[in-house]
KESE-327596 format. One record per atom (N, C-alpha, C): atom name; y, x, z; residue in one letter; residue number from 0. Coordinates in pm, whole numbers. Example, Ala and Ser with C-alpha at 12.3 -4.5 7.8 and 13.67 -1.06 7.14 Angstrom:
KESE-327596
   a   north    east      up  r    k
   N    -569    1319     780  A    0
  CA    -450    1230     780  A    0
   C    -330    1320     780  A    0
   N    -225    1285     708  S    1
  CA    -106    1367     714  S    1
   C       3    1290     787  S    1
This chain:
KESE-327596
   a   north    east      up  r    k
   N   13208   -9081   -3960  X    0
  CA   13266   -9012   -4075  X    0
   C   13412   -8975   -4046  X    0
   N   13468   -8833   -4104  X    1
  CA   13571   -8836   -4034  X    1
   C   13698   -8879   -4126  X    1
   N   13813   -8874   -4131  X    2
  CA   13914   -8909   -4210  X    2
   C   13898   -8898   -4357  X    2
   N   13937   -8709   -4335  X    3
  CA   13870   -8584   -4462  X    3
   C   13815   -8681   -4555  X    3
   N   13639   -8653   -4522  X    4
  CA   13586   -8693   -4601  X    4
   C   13558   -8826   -4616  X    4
   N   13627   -8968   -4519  X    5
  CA   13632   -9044   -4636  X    5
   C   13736   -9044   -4727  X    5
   N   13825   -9004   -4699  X    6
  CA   13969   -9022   -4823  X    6
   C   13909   -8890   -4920  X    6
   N   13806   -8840   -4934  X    7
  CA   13769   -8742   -5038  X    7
   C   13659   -8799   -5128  X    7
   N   13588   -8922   -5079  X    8
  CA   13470   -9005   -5140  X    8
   C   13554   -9117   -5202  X    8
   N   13689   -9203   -5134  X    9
  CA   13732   -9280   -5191  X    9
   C   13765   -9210   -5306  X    9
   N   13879   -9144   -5306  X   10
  CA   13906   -9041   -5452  X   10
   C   13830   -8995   -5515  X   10
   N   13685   -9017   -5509  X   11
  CA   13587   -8980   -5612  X   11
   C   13539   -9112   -5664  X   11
   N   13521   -9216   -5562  X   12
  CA   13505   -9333   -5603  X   12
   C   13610   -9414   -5723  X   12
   N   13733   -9386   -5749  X   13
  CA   13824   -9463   -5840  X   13
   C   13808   -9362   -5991  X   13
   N   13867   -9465   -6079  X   14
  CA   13926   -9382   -6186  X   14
   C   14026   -9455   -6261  X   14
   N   14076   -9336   -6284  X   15
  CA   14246   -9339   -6331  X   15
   C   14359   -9234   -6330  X   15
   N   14460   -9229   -6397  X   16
  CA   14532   -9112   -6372  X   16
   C   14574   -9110   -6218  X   16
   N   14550   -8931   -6224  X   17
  CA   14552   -8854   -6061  X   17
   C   14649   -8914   -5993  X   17
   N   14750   -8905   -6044  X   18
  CA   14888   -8925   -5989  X   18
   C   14899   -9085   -5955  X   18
   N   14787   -9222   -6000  X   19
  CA   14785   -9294   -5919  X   19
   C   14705   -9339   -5817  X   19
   N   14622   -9268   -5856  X   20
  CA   14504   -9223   -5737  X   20
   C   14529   -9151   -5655  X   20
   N   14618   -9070   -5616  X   21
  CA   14663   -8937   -5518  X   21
   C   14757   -9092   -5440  X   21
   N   14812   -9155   -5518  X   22
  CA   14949   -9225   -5436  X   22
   C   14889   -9362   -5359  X   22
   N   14749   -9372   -5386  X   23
  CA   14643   -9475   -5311  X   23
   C   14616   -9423   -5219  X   23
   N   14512   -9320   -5235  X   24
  CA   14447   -9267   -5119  X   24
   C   14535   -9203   -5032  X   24
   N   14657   -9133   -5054  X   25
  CA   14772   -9080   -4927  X   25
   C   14803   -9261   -4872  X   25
   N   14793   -9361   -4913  X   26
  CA   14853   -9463   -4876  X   26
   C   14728   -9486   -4723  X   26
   N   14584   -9487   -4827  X   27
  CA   14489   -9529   -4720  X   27
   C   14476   -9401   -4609  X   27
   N   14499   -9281   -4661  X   28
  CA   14509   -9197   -4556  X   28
   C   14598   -9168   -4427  X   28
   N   14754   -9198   -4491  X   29
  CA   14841   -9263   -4388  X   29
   C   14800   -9399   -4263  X   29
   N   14727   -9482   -4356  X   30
  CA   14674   -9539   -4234  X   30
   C   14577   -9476   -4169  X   30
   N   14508   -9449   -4246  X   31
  CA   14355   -9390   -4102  X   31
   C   14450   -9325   -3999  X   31
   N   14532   -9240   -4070  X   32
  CA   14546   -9130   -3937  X   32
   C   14639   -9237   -3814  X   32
   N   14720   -9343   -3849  X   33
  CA   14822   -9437   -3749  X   33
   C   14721   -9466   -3666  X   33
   N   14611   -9525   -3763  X   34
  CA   14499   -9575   -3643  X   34
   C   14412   -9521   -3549  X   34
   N   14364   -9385   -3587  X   35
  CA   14311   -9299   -3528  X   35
   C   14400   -9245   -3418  X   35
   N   14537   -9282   -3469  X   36
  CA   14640   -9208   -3357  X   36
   C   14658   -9272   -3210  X   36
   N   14659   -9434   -3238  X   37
  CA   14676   -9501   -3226  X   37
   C   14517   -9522   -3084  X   37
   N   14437   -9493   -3136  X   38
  CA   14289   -9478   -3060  X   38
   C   14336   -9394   -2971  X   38
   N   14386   -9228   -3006  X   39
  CA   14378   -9161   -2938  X   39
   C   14487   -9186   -2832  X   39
   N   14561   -9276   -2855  X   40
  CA   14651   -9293   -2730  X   40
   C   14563   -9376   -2645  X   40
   N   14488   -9439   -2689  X   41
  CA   14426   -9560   -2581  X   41
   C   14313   -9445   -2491  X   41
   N   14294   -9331   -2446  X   42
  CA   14259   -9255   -2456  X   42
   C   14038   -9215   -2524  X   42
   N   14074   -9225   -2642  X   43
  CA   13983   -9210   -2726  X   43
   C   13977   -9079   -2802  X   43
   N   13861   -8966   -2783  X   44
  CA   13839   -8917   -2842  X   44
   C   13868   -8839   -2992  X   44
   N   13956   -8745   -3037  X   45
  CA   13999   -8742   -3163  X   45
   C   13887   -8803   -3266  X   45
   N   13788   -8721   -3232  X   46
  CA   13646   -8760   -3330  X   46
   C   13578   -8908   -3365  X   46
   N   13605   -8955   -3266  X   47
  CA   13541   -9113   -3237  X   47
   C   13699   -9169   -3272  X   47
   N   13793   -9150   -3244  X   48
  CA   13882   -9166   -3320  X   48
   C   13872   -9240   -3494  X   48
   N   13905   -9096   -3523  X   49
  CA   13879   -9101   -3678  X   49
   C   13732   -9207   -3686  X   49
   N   13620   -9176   -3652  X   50
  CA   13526   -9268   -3716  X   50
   C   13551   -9410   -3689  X   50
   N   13607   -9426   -3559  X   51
  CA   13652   -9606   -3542  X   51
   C   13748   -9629   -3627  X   51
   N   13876   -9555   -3663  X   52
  CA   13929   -9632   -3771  X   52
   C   13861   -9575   -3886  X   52
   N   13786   -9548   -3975  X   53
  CA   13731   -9533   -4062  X   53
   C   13661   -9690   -4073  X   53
   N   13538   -9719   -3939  X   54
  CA   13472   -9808   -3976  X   54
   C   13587   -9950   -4003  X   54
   N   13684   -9946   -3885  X   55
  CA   13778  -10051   -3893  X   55
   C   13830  -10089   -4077  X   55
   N   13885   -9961   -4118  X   56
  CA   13912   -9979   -4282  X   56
   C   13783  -10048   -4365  X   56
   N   13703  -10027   -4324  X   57
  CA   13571  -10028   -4420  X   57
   C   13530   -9968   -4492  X   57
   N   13358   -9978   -4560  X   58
  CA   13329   -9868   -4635  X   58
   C   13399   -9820   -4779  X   58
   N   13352   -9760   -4850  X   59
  CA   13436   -9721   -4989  X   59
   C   13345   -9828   -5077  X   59
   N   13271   -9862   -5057  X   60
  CA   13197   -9928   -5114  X   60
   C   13309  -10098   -5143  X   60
   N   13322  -10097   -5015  X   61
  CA   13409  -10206   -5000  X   61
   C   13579  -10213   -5037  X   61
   N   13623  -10103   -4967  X   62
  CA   13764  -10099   -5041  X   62
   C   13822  -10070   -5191  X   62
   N   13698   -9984   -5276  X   63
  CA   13725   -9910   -5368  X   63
   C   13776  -10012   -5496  X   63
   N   13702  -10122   -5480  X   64
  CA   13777  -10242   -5579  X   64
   C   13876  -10320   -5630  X   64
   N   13929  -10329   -5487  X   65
  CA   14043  -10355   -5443  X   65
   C   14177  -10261   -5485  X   65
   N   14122  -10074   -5427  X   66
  CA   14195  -10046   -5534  X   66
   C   14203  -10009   -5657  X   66
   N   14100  -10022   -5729  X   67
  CA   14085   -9997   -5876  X   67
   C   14130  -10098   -5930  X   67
   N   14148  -10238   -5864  X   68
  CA   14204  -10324   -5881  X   68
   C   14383  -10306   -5964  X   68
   N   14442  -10213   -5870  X   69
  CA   14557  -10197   -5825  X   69
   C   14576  -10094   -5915  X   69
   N   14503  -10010   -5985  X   70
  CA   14497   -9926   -6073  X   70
   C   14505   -9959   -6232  X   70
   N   14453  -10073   -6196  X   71
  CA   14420  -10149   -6376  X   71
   C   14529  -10217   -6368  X   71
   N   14576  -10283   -6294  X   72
  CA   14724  -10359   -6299  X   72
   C   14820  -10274   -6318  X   72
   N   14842  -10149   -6268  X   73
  CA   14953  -10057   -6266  X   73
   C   14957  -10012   -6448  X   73
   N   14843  -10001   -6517  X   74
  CA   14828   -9920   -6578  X   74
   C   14859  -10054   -6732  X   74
   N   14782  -10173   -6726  X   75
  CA   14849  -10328   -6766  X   75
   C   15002  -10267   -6773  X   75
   N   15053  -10280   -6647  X   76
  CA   15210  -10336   -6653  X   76
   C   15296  -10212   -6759  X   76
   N   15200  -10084   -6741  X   77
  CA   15265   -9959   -6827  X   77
   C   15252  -10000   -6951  X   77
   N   15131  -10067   -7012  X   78
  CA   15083  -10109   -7151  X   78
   C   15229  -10210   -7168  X   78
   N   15238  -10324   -7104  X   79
  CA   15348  -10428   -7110  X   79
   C   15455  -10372   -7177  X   79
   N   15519  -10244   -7086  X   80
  CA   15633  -10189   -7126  X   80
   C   15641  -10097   -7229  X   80
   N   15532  -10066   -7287  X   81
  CA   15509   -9977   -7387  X   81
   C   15504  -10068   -7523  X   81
   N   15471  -10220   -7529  X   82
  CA   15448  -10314   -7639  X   82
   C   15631  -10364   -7674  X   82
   N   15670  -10376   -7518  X   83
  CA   15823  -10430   -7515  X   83
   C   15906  -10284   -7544  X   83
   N   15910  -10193   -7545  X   84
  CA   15983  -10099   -7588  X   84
   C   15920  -10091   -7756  X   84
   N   15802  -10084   -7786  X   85
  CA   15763  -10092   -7910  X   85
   C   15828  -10165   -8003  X   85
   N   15839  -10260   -7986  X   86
  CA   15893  -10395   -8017  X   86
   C   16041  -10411   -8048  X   86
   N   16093  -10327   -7947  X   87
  CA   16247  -10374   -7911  X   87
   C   16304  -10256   -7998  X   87
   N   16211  -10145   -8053  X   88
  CA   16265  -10057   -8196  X   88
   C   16272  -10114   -8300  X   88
   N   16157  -10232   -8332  X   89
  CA   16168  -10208   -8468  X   89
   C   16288  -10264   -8562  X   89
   N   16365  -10330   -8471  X   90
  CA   16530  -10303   -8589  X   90
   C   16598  -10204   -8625  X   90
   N   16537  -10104   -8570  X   91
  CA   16614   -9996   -8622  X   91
   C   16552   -9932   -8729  X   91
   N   16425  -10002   -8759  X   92
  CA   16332   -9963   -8854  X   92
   C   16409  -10095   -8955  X   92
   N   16323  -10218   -8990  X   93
  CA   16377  -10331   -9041  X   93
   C   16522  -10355   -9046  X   93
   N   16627  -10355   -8992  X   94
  CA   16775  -10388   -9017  X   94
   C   16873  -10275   -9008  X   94
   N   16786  -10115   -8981  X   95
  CA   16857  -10023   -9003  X   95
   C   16810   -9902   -9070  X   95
   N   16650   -9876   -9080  X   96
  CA   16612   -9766   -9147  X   96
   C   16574   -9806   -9313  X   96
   N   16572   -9909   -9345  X   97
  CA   16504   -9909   -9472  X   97
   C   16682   -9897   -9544  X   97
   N   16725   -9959   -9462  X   98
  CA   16881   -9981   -9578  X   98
   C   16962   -9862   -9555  X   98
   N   16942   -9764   -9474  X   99
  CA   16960   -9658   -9496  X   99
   C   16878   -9564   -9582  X   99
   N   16766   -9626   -9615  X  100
  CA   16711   -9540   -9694  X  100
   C   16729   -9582   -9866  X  100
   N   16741   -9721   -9859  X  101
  CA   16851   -9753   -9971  X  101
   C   16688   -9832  -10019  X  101
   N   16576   -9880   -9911  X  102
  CA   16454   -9948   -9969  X  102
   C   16485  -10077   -9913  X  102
   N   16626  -10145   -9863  X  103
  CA   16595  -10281   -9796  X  103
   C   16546  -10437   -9937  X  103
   N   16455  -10430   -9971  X  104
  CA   16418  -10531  -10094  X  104
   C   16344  -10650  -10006  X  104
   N   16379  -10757  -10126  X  105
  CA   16362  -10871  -10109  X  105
   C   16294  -10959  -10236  X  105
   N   16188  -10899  -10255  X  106
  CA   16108  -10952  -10361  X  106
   C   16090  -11107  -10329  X  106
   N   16072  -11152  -10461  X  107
  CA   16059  -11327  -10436  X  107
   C   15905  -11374  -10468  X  107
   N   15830  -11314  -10414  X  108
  CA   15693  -11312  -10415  X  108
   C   15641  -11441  -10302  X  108
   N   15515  -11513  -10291  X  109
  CA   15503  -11565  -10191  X  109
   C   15450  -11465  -10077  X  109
   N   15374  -11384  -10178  X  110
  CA   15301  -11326  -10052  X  110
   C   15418  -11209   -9965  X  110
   N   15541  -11154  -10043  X  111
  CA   15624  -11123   -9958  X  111
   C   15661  -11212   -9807  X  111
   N   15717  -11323   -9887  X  112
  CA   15796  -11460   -9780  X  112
   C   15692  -11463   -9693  X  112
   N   15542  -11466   -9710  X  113
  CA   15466  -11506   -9570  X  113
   C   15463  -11380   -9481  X  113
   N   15471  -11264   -9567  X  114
  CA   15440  -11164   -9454  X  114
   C   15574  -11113   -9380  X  114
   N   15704  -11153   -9469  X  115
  CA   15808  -11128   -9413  X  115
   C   15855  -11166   -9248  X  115
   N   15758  -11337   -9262  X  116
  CA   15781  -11454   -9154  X  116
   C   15665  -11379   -9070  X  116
   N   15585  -11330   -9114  X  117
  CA   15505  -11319   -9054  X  117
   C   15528  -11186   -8948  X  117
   N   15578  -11065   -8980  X  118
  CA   15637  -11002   -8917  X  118
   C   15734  -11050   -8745  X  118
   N   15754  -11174   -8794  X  119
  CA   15925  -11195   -8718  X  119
   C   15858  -11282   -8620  X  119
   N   15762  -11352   -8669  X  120
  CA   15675  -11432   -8574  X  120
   C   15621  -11348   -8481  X  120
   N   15513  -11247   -8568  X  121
  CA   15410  -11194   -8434  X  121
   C   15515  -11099   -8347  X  121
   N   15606  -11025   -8414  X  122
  CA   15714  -10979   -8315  X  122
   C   15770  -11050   -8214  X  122
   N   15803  -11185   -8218  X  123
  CA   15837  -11254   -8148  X  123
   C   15723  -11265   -8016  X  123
   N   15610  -11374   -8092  X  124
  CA   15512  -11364   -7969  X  124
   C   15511  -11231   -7904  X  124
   N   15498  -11115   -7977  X  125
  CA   15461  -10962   -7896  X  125
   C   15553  -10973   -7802  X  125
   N   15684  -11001   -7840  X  126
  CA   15782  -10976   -7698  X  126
   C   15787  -11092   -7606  X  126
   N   15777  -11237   -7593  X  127
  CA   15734  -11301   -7507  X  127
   C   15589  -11292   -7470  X  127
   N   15496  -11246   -7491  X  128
  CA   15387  -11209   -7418  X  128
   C   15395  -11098   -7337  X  128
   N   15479  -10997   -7392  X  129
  CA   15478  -10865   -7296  X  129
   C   15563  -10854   -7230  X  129
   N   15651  -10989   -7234  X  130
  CA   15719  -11039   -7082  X  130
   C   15668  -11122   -7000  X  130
   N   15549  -11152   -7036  X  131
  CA   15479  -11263   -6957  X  131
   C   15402  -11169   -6893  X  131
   N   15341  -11060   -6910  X  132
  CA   15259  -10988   -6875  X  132
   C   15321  -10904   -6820  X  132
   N   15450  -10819   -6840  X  133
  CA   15518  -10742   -6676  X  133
   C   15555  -10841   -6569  X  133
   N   15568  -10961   -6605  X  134
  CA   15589  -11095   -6491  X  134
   C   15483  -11075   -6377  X  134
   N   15380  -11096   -6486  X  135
  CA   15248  -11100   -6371  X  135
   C   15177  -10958   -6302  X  135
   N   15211  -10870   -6423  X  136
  CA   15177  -10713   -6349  X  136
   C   15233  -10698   -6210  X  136
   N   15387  -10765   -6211  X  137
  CA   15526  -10743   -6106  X  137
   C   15511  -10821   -5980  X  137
   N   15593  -10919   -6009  X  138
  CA   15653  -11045   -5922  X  138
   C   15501  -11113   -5904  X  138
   N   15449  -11144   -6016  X  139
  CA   15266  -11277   -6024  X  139
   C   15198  -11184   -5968  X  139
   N   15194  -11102   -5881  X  140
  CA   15103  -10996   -5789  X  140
   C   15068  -11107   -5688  X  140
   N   15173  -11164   -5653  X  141
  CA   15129  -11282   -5515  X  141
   C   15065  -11369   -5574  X  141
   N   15070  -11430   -5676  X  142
  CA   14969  -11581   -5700  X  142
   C   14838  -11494   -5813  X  142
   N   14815  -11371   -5822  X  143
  CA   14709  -11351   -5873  X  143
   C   14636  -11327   -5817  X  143
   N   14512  -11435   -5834  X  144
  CA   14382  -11382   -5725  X  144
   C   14320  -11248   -5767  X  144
   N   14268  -11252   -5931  X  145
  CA   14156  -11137   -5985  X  145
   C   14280  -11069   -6019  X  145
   N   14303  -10937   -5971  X  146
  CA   14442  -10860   -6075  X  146
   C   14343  -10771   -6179  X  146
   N   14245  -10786   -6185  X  147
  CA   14101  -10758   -6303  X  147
   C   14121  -10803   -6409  X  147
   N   14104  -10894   -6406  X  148
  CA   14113  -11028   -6526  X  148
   C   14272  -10999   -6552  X  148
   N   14363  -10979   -6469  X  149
  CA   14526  -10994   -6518  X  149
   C   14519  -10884   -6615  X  149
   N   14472  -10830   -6541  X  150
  CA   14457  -10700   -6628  X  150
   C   14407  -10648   -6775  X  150
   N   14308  -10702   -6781  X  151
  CA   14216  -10697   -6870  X  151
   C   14328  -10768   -6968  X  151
   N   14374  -10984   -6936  X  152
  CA   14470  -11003   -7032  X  152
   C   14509  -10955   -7107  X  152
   N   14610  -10893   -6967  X  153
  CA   14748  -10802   -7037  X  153
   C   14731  -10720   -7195  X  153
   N   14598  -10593   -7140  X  154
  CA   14609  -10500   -7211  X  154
   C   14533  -10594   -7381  X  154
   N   14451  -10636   -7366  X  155
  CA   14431  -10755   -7470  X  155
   C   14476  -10764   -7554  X  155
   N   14594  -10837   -7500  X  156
  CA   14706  -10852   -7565  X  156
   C   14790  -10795   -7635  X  156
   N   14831  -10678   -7527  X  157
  CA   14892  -10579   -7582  X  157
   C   14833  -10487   -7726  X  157
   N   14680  -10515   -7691  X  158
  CA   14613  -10442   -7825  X  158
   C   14656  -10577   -7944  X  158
   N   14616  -10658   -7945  X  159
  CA   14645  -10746   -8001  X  159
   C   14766  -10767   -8114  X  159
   N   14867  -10731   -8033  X  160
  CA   14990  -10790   -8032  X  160
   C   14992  -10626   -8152  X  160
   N   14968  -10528   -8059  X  161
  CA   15022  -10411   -8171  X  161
   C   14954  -10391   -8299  X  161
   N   14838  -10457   -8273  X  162
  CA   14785  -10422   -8420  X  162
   C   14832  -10513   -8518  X  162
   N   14850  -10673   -8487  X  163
  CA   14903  -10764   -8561  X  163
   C   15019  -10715   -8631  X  163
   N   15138  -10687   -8511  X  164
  CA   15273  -10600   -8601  X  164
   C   15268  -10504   -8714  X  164
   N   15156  -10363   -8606  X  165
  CA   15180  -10271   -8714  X  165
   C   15073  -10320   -8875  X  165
   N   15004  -10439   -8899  X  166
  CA   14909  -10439   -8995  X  166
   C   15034  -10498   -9074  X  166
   N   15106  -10630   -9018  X  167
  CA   15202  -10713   -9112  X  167
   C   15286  -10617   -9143  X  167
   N   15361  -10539   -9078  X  168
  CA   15439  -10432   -9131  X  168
   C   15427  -10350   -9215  X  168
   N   15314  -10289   -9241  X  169
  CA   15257  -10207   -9319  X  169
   C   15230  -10304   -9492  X  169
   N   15150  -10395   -9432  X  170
  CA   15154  -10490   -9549  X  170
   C   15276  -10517   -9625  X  170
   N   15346  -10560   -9568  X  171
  CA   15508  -10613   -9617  X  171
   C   15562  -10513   -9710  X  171
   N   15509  -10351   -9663  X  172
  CA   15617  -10230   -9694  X  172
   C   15525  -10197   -9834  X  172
   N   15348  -10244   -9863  X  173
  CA   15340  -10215   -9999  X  173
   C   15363  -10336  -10072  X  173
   N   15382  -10480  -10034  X  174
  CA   15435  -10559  -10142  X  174
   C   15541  -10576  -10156  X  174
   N   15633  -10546  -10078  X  175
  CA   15813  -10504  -10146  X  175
   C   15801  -10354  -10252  X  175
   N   15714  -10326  -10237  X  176
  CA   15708  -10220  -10329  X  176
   C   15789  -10091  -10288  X  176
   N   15793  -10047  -10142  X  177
  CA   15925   -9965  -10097  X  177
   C   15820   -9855  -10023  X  177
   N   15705   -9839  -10115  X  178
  CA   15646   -9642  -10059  X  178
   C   15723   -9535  -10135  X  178
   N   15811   -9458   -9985  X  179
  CA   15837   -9311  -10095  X  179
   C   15851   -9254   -9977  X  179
   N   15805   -9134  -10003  X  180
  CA   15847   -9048   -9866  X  180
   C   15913   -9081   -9731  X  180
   N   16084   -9115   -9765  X  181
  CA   16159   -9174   -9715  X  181
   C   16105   -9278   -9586  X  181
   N   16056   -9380   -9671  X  182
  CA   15991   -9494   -9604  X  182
   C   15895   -9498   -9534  X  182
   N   15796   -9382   -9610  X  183
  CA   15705   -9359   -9474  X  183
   C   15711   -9303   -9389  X  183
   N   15808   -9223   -9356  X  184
  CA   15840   -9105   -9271  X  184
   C   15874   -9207   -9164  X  184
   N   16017   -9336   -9184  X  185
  CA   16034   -9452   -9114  X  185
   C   15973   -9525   -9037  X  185
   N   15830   -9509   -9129  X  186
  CA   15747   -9623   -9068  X  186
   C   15676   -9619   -8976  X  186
   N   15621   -9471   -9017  X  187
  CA   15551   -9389   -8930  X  187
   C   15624   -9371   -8783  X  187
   N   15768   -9359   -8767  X  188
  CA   15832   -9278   -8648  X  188
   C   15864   -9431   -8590  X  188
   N   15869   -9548   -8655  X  189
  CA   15921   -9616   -8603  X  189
   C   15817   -9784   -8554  X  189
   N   15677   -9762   -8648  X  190
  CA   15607   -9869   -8646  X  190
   C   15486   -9804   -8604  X  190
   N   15403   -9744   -8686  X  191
  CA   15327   -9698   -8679  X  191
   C   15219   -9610   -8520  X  191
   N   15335   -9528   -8473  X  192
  CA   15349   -9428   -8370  X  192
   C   15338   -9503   -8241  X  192
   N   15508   -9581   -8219  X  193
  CA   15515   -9633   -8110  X  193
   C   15359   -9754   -8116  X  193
   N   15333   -9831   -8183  X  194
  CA   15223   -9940   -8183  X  194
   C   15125   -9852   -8156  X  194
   N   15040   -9770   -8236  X  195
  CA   14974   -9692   -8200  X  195
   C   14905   -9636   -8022  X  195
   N   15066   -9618   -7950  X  196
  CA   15035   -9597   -7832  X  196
   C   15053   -9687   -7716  X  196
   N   15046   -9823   -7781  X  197
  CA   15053   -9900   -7731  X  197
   C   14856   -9963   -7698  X  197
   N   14841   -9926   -7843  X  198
  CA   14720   -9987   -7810  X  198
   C   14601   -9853   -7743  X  198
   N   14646   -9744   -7754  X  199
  CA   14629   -9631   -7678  X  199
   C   14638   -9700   -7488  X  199
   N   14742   -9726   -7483  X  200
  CA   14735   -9718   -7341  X  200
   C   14696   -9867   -7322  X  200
   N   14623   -9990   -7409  X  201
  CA   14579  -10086   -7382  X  201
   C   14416  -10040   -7356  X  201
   N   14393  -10017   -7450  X  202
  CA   14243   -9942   -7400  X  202
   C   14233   -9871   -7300  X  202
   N   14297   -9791   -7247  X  203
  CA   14234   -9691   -7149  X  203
   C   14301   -9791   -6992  X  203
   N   14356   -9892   -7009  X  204
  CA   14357  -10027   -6930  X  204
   C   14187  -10084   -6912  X  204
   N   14184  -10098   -7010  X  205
  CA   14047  -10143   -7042  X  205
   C   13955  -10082   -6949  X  205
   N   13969   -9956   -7020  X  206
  CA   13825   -9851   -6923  X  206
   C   13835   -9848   -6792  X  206
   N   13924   -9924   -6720  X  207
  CA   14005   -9886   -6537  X  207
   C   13927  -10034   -6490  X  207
   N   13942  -10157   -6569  X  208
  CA   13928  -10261   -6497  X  208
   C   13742  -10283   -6491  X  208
């Protein structure tokens, strides 16, 4: 088989966005050709070339996991940073958009106080989990055996984590009693949206691993 067409079967074999699939297969294609080059100095055949390092790499059958592997982790660690940027807005929603909008209330309700805490909590976990999870997307590349399973975690989580926020948030904003235009426009640009594409790009994590 010659170079060509295996680096044209691997790239049919993965899925995921092009642009990290183009930056795999130029990776595995850079090697075939060192090795094939590499043949042809020993004086070997261009043709027999290419097919000895082909077989040397192994089939697609065999490598293709490995990097889809590498695909679901890449795409994890994007979810990570999309929960931690999510996250790391919403004071400008909570300690700066409502009191600019002149809705910052503090009803003395219980069910306010739990969902208030409750907000500050799962925010909390959201952002130490989705630092635990670019840890391991990153640097925990060396002590992760399955980067499948890391993967899978991650995005989990990340769904997890965003729906918990944006549900307590939403909750909180009809028992303070603070729906008006204003506020939703806020909530929307600032809770709603970003969470939203968080769990957007946790799922389509999902569909890779």
């Amino acid at each position: 088989m010659s170079i060509a067409t295996y680096v044209s079967d691997l790239d049919a074999a993965l899925a995921g966005p092009r642009r990290a699939r183009r930056d795999l297969v130029r990776e595995a294609a850079d090697h075939l050709d060192d090795a094939a080059e590499a043949y042809v100095d020993a004086g070997v055949t261009p043709a027999e070339a290419e097919e000895r390092a082909v077989a040397d790499f192994g089939t697609v059958a065999e490598v293709a996991p490995g990097f889809q592997a590498t695909i679901a982790l890449a795409s994890a660690r994007r979810t990570a940073l999309l929960l931690l940027v999510a996250l790391g807005i919403q004071p400008l929603l909570w300690d700066g958009g409502l009191e600019i909008a002149g809705h910052r209330h503090n009803p003395d309700s219980p069910a306010y106080r739990v969902l208030d805490a409750g907000v500050e909590v799962v925010g909390f976990l959201g952002i130490v989990g989705g630092l635990a999870a670019l840890a391991l997307t990153l640097v925990g590349q060396r002590w992760v055996t399955d980067s499948r399973r890391t993967a899978r975690v991650a995005a989990w989580y990340g769904m997890v984590a965003a729906v918990s926020v944006k549900l307590t948030g939403v909750s909180l904003m009809l028992v303070a009693g603070a729906v008006t235009p204003t506020v939703i426009a806020l909530t929307v640009v600032f809770l709603v949206v970003p969470l939203s594409l968080v769990g957007t790009s946790a799922r389509r994590t999902l569909a890779l691993c």
